[in-house]
C-alpha positions as CSV (number, residue, x, y, z in Angstrom):
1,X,-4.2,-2.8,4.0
2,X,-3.6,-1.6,7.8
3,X,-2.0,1.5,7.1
4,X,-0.5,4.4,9.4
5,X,1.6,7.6,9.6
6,X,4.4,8.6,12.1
7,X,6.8,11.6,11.3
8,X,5.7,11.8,7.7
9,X,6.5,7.9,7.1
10,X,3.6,5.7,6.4
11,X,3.6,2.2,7.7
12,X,1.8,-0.7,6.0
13,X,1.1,-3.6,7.8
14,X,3.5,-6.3,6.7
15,X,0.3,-9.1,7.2
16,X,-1.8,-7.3,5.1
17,X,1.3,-6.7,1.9
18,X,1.1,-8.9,-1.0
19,X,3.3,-11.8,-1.4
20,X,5.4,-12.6,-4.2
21,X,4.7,-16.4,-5.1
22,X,7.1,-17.9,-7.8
23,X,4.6,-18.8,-10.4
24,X,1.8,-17.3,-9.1
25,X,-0.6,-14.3,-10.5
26,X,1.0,-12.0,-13.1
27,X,-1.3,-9.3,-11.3
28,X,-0.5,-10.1,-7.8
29,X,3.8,-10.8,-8.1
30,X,3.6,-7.3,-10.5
31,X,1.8,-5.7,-7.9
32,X,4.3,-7.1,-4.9
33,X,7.3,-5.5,-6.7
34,X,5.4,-2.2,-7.6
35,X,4.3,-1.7,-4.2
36,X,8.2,-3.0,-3.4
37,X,10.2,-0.5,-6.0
38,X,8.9,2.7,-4.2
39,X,9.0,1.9,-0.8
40,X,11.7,3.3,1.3
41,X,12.1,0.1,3.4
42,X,10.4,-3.0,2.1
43,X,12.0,-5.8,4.7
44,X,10.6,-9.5,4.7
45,X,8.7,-10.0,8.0
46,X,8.7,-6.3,8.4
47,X,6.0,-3.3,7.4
48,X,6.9,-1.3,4.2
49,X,8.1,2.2,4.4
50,X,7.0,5.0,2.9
51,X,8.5,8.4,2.9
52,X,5.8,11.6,2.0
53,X,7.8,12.2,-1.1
54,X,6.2,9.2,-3.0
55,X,2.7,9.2,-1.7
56,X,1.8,10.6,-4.8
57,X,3.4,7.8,-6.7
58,X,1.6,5.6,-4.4
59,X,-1.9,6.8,-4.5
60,X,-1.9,6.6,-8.3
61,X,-0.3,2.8,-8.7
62,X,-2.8,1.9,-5.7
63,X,-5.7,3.6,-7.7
64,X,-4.5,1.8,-11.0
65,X,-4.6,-1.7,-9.3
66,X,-8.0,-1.0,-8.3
67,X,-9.6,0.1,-11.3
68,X,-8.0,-3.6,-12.9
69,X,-10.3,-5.3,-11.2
70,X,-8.0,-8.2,-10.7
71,X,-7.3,-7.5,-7.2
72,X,-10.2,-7.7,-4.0
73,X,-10.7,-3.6,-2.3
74,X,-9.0,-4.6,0.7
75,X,-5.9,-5.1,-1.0
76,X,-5.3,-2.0,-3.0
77,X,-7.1,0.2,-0.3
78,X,-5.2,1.6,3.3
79,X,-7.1,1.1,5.9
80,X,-6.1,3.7,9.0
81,X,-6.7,3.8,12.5
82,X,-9.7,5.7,12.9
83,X,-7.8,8.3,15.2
84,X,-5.7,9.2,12.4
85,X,-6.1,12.2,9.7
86,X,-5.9,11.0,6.2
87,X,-3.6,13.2,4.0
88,X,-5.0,15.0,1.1
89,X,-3.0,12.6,-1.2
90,X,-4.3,9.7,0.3
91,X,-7.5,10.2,0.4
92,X,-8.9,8.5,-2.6
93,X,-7.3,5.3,-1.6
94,X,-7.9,5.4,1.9
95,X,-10.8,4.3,4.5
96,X,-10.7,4.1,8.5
97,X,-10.9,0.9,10.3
């Protein structure tokens, strides 16, 4: 997922966030409102917001999703301008463009 920082917020790209699909995968829809429930702006054609304070939280769900297996790398990994310095916190779940 296109992913990048400004004033301690990160941004991810809202082309690149899962959808929720009535009926759809059990995996996918509970990864949607995971990604959703800790995001401190989460509009509908917008990108998702996310303050530093739950980067943490973030790193660990996106690392969790990963290790299932049911979702493809690109989708549980931020993907940052190659400009940009990766946080510490980040790291593990991160890549540059």
């Amino acid at each position: 997922m296109r992913a990048n920082i400004e004033n301690d917020v990160l941004f991810l790209h809202h082309e690149d966030l899962p959808e929720f699909k009535k009926g759809g995968s059990v995996v996918r829809n509970s990864y949607f409102w995971a990604l959703r429930s800790i995001a401190g702006k989460a509009s509908r054609y917008g990108d998702w917001e996310y303050e530093s304070e739950v980067w943490l939280a973030l790193a660990r769900m996106l690392m969790s999703f990963t290790e299932s297996g049911y979702l493809g790398f690109r989708e549980t990994v931020l993907e940052f301008p190659s400009c940009v310095e990766i946080p510490e916190v980040l790291r593990d779940v991160s890549t540059w463009e």
